[in-house]
N, C-alpha and C positions, 0 to 999 in steps of 0.2 A: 939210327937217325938217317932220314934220307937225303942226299945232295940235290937242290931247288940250282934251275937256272933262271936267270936273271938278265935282263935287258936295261941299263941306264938311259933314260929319256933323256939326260942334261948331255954327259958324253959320249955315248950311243956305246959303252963297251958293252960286250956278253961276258957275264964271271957265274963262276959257279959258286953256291955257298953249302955245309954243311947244316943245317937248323932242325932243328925241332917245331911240329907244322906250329905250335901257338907260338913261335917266336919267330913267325917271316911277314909281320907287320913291322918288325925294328931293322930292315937289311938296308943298309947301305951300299953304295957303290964304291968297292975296295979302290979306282983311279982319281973320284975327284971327290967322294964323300957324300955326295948327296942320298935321298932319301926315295927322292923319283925315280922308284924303280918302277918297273913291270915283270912278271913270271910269265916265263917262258914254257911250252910245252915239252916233255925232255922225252927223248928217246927212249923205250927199254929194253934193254938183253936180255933173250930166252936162249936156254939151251937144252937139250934135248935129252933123258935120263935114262936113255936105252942104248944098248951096245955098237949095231949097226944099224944106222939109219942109210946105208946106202943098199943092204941087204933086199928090199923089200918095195915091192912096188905099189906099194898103199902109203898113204901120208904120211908123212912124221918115221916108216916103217915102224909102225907096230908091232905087225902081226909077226912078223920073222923074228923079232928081236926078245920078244914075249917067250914065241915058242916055235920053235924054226920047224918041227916034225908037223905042228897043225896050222901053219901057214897058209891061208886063204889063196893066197896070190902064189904058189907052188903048185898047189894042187888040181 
């Protein structure tokens, strides 16, 4: 289930909620209970699935971390 952020129109907090997407027409505002909310666009984390990413002078380091012997940017 993914965490939705949330902006209260009535007392301007930002809260984060747990929900399931067909249940983020019922969120409240956990401070004062209202119902005006609005959603927020949320930030998200990527991380990187290869060993060294500072290895290599191609984005993300690929090519070295792939296969450091046929490395584009070495050769």
């Amino acid at each position: 289930m993914p965490i939705y952020e949330f902006h209260c129109k009535a007392c301007r907090q930002e809260f984060k909620t747990l929900r399931a997407r067909d249940k983020l027409s019922d969120v409240k505002c956990p401070t004062c209970g209202t119902e005006r909310v609005a959603r927020l666009l949320s930030v998200t984390a990527q991380t990187q699935s290869h060993a060294l990413p500072e290895a290599c002078g191609m984005p993300g380091g690929a090519c070295c971390a792939m296969n450091p012997d046929a490395c584009a940017c070495r050769n």
